[in-house]
C-alpha positions as CSV (number, residue, x, y, z in Angstrom):
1,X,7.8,-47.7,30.0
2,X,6.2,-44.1,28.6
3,X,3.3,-42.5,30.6
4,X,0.8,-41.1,29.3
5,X,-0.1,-37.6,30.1
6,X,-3.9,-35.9,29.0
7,X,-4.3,-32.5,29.4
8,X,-6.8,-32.0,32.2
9,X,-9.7,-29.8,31.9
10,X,-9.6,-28.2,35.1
11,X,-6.1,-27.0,36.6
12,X,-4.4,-29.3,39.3
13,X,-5.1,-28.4,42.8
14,X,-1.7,-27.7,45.0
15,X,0.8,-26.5,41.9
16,X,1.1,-23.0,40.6
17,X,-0.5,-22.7,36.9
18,X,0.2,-20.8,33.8
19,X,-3.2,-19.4,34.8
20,X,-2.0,-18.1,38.0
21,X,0.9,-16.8,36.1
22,X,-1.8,-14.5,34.0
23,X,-2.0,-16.8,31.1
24,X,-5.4,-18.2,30.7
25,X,-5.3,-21.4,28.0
26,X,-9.1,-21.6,27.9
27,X,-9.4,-18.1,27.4
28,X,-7.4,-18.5,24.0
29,X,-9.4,-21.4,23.4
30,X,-12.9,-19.6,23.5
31,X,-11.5,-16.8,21.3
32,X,-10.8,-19.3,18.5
33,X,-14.4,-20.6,18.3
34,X,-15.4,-16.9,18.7
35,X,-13.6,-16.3,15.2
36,X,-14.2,-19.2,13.2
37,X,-17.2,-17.9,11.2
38,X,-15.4,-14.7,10.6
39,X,-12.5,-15.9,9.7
40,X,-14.2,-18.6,7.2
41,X,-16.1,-15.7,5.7
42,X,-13.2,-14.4,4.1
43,X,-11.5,-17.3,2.2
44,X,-10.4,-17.4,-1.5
45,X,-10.2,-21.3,-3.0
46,X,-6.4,-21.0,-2.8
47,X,-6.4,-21.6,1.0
48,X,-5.6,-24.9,1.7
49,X,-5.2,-24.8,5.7
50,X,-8.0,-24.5,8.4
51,X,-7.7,-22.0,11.4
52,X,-5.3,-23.3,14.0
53,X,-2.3,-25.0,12.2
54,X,1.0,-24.2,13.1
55,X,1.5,-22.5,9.5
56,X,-1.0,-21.3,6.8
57,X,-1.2,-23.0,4.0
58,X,-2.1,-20.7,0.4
59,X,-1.8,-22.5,-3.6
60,X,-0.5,-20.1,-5.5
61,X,-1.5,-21.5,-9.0
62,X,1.6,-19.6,-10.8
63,X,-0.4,-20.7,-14.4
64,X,-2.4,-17.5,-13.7
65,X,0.6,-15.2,-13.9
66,X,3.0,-14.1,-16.8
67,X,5.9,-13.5,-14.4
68,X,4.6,-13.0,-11.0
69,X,6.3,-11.2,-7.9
70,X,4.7,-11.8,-4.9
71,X,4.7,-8.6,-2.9
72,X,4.8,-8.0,0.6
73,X,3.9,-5.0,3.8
74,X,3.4,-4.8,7.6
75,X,1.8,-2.1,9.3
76,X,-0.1,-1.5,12.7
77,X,-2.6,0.6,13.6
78,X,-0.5,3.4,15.8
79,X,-2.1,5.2,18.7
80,X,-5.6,5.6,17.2
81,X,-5.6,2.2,19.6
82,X,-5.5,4.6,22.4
83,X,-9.4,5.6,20.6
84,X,-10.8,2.5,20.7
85,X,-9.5,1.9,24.6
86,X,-11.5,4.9,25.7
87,X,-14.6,4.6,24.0
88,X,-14.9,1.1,24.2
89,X,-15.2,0.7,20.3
90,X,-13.4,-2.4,19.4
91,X,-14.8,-3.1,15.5
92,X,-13.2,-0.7,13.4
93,X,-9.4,-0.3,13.9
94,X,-9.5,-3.9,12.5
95,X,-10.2,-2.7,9.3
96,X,-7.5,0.1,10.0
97,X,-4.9,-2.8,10.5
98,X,-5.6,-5.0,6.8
99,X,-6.0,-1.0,5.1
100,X,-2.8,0.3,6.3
101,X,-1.3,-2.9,4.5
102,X,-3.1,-3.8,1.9
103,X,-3.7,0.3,0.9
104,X,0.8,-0.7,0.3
105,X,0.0,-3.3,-1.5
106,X,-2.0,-2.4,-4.4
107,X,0.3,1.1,-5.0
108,X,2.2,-1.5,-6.9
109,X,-0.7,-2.6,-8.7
110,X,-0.8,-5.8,-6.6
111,X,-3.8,-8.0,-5.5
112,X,-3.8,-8.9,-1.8
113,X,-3.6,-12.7,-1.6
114,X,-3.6,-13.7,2.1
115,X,-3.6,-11.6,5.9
116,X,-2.3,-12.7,8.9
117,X,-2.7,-10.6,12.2
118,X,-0.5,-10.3,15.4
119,X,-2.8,-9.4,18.4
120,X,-1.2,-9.2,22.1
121,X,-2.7,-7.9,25.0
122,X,-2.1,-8.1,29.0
123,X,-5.0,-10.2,30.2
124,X,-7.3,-11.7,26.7
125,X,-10.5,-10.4,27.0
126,X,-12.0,-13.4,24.5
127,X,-14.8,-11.4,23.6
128,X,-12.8,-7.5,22.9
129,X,-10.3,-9.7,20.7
130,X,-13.3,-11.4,18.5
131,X,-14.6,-7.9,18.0
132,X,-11.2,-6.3,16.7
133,X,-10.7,-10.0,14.7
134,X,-14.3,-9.7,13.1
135,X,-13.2,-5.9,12.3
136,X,-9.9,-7.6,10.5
137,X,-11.8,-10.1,8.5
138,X,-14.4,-7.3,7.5
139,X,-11.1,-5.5,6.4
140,X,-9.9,-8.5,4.3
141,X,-13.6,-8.8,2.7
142,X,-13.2,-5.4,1.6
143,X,-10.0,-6.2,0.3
144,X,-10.4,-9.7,-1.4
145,X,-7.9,-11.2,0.4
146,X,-7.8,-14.3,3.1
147,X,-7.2,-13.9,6.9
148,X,-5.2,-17.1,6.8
149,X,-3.9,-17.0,9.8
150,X,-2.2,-15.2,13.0
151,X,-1.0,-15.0,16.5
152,X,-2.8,-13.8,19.9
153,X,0.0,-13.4,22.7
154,X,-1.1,-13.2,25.8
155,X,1.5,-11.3,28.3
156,X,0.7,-10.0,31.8
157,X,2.3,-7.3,33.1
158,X,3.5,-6.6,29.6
159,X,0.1,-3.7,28.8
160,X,-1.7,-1.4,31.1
161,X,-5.5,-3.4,31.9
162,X,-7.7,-3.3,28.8
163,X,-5.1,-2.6,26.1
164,X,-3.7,-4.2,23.2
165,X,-1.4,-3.9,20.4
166,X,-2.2,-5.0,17.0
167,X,0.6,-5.8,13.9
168,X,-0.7,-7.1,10.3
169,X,1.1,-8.5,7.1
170,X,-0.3,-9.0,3.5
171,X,1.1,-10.3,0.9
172,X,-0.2,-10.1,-3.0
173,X,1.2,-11.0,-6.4
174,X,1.5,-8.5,-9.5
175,X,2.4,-9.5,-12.6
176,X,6.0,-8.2,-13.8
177,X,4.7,-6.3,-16.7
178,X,1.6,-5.1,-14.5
179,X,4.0,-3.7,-11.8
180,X,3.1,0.3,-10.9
181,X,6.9,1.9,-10.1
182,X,6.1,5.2,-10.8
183,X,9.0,5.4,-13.5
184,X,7.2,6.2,-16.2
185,X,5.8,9.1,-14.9
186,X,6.1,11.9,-17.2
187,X,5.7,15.9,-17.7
188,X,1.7,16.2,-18.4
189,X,0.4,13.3,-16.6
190,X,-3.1,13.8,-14.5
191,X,-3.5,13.4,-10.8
192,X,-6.4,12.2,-9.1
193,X,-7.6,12.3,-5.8
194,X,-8.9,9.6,-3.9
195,X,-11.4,10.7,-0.9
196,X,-10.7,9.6,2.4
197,X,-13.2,8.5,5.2
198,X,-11.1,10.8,8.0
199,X,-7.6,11.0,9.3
200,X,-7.1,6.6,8.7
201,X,-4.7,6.3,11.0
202,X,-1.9,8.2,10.6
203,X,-1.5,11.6,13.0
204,X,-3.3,10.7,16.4
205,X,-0.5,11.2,18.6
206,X,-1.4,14.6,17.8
207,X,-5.0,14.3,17.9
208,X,-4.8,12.7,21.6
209,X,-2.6,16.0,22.4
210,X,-5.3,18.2,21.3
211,X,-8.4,16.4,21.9
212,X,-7.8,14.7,25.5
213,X,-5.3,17.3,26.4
214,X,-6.6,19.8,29.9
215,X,-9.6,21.7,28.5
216,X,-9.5,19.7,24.9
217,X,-13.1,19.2,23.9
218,X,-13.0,15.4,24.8
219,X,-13.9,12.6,22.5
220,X,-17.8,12.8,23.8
221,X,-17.8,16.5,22.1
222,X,-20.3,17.4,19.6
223,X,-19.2,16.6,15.8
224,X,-21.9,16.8,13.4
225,X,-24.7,14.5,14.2
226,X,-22.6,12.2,16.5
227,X,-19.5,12.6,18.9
228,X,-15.8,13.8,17.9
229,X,-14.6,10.3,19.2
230,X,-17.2,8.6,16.9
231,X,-15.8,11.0,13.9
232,X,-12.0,10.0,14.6
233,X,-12.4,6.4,15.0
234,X,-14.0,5.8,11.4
235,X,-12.2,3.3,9.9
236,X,-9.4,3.6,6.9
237,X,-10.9,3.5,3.6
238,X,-9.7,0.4,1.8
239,X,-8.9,1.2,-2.3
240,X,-8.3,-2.4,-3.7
241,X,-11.4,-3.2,-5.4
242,X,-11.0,0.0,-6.9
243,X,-7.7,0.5,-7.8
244,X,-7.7,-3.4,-9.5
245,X,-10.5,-2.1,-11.7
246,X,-8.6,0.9,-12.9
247,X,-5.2,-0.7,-13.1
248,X,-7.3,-3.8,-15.6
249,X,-8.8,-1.0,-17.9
250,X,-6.1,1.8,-17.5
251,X,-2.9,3.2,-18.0
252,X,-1.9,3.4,-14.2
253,X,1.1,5.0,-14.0
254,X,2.3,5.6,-10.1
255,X,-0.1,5.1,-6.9
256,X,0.4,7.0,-3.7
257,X,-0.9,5.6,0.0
258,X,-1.3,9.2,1.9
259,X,-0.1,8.2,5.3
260,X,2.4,9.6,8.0
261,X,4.2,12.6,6.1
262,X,1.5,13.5,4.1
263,X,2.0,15.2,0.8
264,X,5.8,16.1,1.2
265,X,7.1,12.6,2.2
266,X,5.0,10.4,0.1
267,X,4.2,11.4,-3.5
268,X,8.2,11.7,-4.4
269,X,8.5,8.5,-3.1
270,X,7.2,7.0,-6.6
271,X,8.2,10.6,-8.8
272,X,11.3,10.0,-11.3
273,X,14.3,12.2,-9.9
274,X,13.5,14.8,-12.6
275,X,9.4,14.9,-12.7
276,X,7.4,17.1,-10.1
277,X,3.9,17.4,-9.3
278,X,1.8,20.9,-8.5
279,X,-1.7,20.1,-6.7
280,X,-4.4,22.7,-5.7
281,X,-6.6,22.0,-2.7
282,X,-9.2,23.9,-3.9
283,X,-9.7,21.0,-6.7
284,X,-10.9,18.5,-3.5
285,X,-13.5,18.7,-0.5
286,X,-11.5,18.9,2.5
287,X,-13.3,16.8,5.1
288,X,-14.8,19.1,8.0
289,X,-12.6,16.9,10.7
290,X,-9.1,18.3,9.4
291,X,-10.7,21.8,9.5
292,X,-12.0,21.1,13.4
293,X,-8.2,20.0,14.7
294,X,-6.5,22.4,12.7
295,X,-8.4,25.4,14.5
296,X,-8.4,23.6,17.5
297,X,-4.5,22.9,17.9
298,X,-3.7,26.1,15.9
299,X,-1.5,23.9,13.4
300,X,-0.8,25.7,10.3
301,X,-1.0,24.5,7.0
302,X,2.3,22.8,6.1
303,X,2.0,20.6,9.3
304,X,-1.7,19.5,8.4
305,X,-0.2,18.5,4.8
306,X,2.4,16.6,6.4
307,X,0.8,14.9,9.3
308,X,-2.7,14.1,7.9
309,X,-4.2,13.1,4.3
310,X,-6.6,16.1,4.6
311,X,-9.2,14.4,2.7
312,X,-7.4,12.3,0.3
313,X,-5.8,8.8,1.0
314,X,-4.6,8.1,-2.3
315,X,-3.2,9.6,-5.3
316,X,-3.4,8.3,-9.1
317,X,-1.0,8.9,-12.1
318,X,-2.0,8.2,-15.5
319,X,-2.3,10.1,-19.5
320,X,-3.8,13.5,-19.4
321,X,-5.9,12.2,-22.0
322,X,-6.7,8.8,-19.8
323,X,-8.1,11.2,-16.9
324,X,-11.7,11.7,-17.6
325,X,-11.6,8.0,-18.1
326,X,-10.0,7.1,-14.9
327,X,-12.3,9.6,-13.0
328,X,-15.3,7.6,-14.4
329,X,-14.3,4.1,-13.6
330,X,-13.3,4.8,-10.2
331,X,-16.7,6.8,-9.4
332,X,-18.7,3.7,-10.8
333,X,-16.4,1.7,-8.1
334,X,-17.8,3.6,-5.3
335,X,-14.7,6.0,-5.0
336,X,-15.1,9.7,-5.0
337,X,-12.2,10.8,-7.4
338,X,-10.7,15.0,-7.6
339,X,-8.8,15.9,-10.5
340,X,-6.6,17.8,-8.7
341,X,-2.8,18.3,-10.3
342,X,-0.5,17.4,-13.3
343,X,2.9,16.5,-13.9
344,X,5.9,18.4,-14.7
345,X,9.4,18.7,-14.8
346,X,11.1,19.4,-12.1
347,X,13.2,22.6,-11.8
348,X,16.7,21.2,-10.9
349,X,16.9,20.4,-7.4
350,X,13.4,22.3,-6.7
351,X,10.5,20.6,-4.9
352,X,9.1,17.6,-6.0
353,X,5.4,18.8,-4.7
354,X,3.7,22.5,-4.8
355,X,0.5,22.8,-3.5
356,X,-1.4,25.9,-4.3
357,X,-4.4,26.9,-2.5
């Protein structure tokens, strides 16, 4: 004989729970219906699964590709969390989260397909988590892509009260022949700029240490017309829309996500062995915020160009004579592009990246 078992709506009275174990069922429940409509807002017709299945469902409809590789990439947010603890600001590192991934994905000229998001926490605080899940789907609006799906773990004892820890993954598709390796990079090329919106996340272990450290200025300091903690939680800009526009009418020939290791670790990581590049700051606004913590922590120069994007979160290769082309496009997308280097070759086992003042 089987028995049938329904899954009460209240918690039997006399047994320990997985509530009483710091696991609250309903609470996940409520955060679901709390991020329907956000999560609905950002689907592409290829999604063939609703919120809540055990795996997302995306049609890739291969007829639209040549040869297509579908491309991957996984990022978090880091300790600019830490920001969003103390202030109580919960809507932006979303956006952070899909930009640090997606920002990957379209270096390679690909278009972000689908998101999925990873969000664990102590104690779920239904209504915090909607905020920072609204914040990822206005991330994946930006983008074009789909939040198609992800996981909310709930573990107590696991995170101090209050915090959280967020991990995404994108994937896209590029066409073969469309693919951006950087390999054809050659002596003469241009190199634009792309302005950031602030440090995106990448460096705030060392912001904390200056900025909350004994006598640091605090995050309710002054910084222009609103607070320092209101200037370093601005979101990551998000450069697909814009880099898919200039990819479909240009010659693209390398991309370059600014993030942790600044200028020295990322640009060689799409240069040819024997091509270098020589930038010149003065070519690009440096945002006031890079010129606030490097006074404030005394950093010199080489560490700001290694640790933060100091006003630039992405780099663009193409054709000296594609450049004032380029520049044009990408200002009519919304971007605000520097010409602000060229291309060389490299002086045997010299320096991949000079940057002159």
């Amino acid at each position: 004989m089987t028995q049938e078992t329904q899954s009460p709506k209240e918690p039997r009275a006399g047994g320990l729970t997985y509530r009483d174990a710091g696991v609250d069922i309903d609470a996940g429940n409520r955060l679901v219906s709390l991020i329907k409509s956000a999560v609905a807002s950002t689907a592409r017709p290829e999604v063939r699964s609703d919120l809540g299945g055990f795996g997302a469902l995306f049609d890739l409809d291969i007829s639209k590709y040549r040869n297509p590789l579908l491309v991957s990439a996984t990022d978090g947010v880091g300790t600019k969390l830490k920001l969003a603890f103390l202030t109580g600001r919960h809507d932006t590192v979303g956006i952070d989260l899909v930009a640090m991934s997606v920002n990957d994905l379209v270096v390679q000229g690909a278009e972000p397909l689908f998101f999925l998001d990873y969000f664990a926490t102590g104690k779920l605080d239904p209504e915090a988590a909607a905020t920072v899940v609204q914040g990822i789907a206005e991330g994946c609006r930006q983008a074009g892509c789909a939040l198609i799906g992800g996981e909310t773990a709930e573990m107590p004892d696991f995170y101090q009260a209050g915090e959280y820890d967020l991990a995404g993954f994108a994937v896209g598709v590029v066409d073969r022949d469309r693919l951006i390796d950087g390999q054809r990079i050659a002596p003469g090329d241009a190199v634009i700029g792309l302005a950031s919106s602030g440090p995106h996340a990448n460096g705030y272990s060392l912001i904390r240490k200056m900025v909350l450290a004994e006598g640091g200025p605090g995050l309710d300091a002054p910084f222009g017309d609103a607070t320092l903690g209101d200037a370093l939680i601005t979101p990551t800009r998000i450069y697909v829309r814009a880099l898919l526009a200039l990819a479909a009418q240009c010659d693209v020939k390398g991309l370059v996500h600014i993030t942790g290791g600044g200028y020295w670790e990322n640009i060689p990581r799409v240069l040819p062995d024997a091509i270098a590049v020589t930038l010149r700051k003065s070519a690009w606004e440096r945002l006031e915020i890079f010129n606030y913590l490097q006074k404030l922590g005394n950093v010199s120069e080489e560490e700001m160009l290694r640790t933060f994007n100091c006003g630039l979160g992405m780099i663009v290769i193409v054709p000296q004579e594609q450049a004032d082309n380029a520049l044009s496009i990408l200002k009519q997308a919304g971007e605000t592009p520097y010409l602000i280097g060229h291309c060389h070759a490299r002086e045997g086992d010299g320096p991949q990246v000079t940057i002159l003042d």
